[in-house]
N, C-alpha and C positions, 0 to 999 in steps of 0.2 A: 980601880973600877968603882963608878959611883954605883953608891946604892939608893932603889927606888924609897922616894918619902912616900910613908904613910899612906893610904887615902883617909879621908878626913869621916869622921862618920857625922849625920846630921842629925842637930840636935832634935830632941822627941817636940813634933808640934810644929819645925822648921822645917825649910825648904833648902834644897841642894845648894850649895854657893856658898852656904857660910852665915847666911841671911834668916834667922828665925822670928814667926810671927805665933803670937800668940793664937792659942786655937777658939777663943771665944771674939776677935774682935776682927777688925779688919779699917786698918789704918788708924790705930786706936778708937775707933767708937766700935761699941759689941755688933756684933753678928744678929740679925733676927735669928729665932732657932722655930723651923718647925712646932707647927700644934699637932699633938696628938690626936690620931683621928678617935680617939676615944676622947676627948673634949671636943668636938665639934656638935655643935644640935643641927641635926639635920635638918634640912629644906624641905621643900614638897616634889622636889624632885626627887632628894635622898630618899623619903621617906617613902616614892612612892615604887624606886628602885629597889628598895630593902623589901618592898612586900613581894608578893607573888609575881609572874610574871604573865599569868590569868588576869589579874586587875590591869595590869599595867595596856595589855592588850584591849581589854573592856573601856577603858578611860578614851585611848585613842579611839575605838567605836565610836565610844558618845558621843567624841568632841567632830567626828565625821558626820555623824547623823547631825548634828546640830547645825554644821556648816553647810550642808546641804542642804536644811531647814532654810535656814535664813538665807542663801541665794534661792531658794525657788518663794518666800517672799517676797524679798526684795524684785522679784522679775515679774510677780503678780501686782505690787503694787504699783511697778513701774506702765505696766499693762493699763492698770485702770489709771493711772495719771495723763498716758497717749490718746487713751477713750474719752476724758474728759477734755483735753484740752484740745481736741483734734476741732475744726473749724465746725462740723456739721452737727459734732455735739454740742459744741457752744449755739452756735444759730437754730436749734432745733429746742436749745433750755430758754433762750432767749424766746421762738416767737409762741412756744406752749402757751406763760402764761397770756401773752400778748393775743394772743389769739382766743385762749380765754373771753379777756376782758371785751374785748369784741363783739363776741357771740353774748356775753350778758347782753350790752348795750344794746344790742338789736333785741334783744330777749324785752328790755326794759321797756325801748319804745316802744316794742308793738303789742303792749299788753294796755288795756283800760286804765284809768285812775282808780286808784284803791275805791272802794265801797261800791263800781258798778261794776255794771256786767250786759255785753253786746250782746242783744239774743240772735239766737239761729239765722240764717237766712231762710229755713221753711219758715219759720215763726212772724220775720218780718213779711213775707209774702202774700202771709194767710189774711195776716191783719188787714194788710191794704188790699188786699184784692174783698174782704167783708165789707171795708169802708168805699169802696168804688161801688160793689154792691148796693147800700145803703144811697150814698148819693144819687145813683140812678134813681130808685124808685122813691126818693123824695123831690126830687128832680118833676118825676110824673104827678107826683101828687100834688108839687104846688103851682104846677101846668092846669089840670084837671080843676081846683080850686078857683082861678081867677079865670078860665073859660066858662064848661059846662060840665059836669056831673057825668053826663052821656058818654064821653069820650074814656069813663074807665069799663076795661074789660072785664066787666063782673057785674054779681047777678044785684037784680036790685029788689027781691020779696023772700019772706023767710028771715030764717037767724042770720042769712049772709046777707047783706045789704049796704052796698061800699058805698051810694049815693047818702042812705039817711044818716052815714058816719060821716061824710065829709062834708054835707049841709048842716049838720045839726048846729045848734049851737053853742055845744062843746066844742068844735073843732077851730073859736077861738077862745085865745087864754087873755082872760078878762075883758072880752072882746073888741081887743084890738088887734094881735097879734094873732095869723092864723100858726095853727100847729103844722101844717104842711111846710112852712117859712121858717119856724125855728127847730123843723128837723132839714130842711135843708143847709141851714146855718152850721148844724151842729155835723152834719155829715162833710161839709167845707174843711172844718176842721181835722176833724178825725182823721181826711183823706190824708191833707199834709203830715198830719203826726205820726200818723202809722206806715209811712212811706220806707223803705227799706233806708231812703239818706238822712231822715229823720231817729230811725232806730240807731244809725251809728253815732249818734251825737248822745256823749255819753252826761251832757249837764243836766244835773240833779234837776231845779224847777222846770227843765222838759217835762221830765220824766215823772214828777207828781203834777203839772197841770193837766198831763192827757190822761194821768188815771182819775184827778180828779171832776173833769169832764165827762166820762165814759161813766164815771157813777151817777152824777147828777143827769147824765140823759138815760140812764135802768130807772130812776128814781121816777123820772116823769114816763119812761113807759107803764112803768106799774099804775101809775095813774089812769093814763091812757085805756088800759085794761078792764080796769075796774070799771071807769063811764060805760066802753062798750058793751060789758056782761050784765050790768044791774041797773044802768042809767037807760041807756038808747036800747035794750036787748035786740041790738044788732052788732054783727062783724064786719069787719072792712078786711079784704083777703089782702092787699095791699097794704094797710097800716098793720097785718099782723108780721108779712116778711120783714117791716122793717124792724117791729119789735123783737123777731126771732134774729135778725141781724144783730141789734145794739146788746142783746142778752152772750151772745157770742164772742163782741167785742169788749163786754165788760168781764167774763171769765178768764179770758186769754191774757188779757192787759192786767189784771187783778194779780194772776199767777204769776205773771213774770215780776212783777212789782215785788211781789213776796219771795220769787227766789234769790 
């Protein structure tokens, strides 16, 4: 009767079969061996695992608040990017200034050249309705001059005596020109310039020859004045409307000149 062999015991470090391998290597070259997790330096995950589990909690908060943060920018910025680019906002930034520019332009042309200034339409009405004034009743008076004396309405004894002012002979200047001729002359004038289409004409030498016409005809009414009071002591009730006329038109035109 055979007797059983042996079972074989395997050697320390080897494997069943008969076959041992060293316990450091693995097909001759070594084996990695584990790091002790006491030589590891922990991460910021390690790090943030070894703390509390309060922080750990809090961290994720933050990092939610923040992410919710920046999608509800992101979704506002995206908002005013659709506002700006959307067609009616573009055409609405577009004709602003455009529309601007425009309204100056109209602003520009309908204003005067620098240094003048249109006066009123009362103010142009008043002038020319004083100079239509004036012209009538020089009109009469150099009618009455080259007719008869008799044909004016006023009285002719006393301090009023319209005939021995428009006979005398002051009433011509240097006696050739009568005074009832170069106030018709100059109420001619007047009329045109003080006309409301003559006011909108804003050219500088307009605007100083009718003022300085309206001075040189105060200048000869004061003259006028004087012969009547101290020369002839008589009044002419006609040659004083028109001097109360030319006093009025050289105030009003003076004024505006100065404003």
């Amino acid at each position: 009767m055979a007797t059983p062999k042996p079972a074989r015991t395997p050697a320390a470090g080897g494997r069943p079969g008969g076959k041992s391998r060293d316990k450091g290597t693995r097909g001759g070259r070594p084996e990695p061996q584990p790091v002790p997790a006491s030589g590891r330096r922990p991460g910021n995950g390690q790090r943030a695992a070894a703390g509390t589990p309060g922080a750990a909690n809090s961290g994720a908060a933050n990092s939610g608040a923040a992410n919710s943060g920046a999608r509800a920018g992101n979704g506002q910025q995206r908002a005013q990017q659709r506002g700006r680019g959307s067609p009616a906002a573009r055409q609405g930034g577009k004709q602003a200034p455009a529309a601007r520019g425009v309204a100056a332009a109209r602003g520009a042309a309908d204003l005067p050249p620098e240094g003048s200034r249109i006066a009123p339409a009362w103010f142009q009405w008043t002038t020319w309705v004083l100079s239509l004034a004036g012209l009538g009743v020089s009109t009469y008076l150099t009618i009455a001059h080259f007719t008869s004396s008799s044909i004016l309405a006023c009285s002719d004894k006393g301090l009023v005596n319209c005939a021995a002012v428009t006979t005398s002979a002051e009433s011509m200047v240097f006696g050739i020109f009568p005074v009832a001729v170069l106030g018709l002359a100059f109420y001619v004038f007047m009329a045109a310039a003080t006309s409301p289409w003559a006011w909108r004409i804003t050219w500088t030498p307009l605007r100083l020859i009718r003022a300085g016409s309206v001075g040189v005809g105060m200048v000869f009414v004061l003259y006028l004045i004087y012969t009547e009071l101290f020369t002839l002591n008589a009044i002419c009730l006609w040659c004083t409307s028109v001097h109360v006329i030319t006093f009025l038109l050289f105030a009003l035109i003076v004024f505006s000149l100065a404003a």
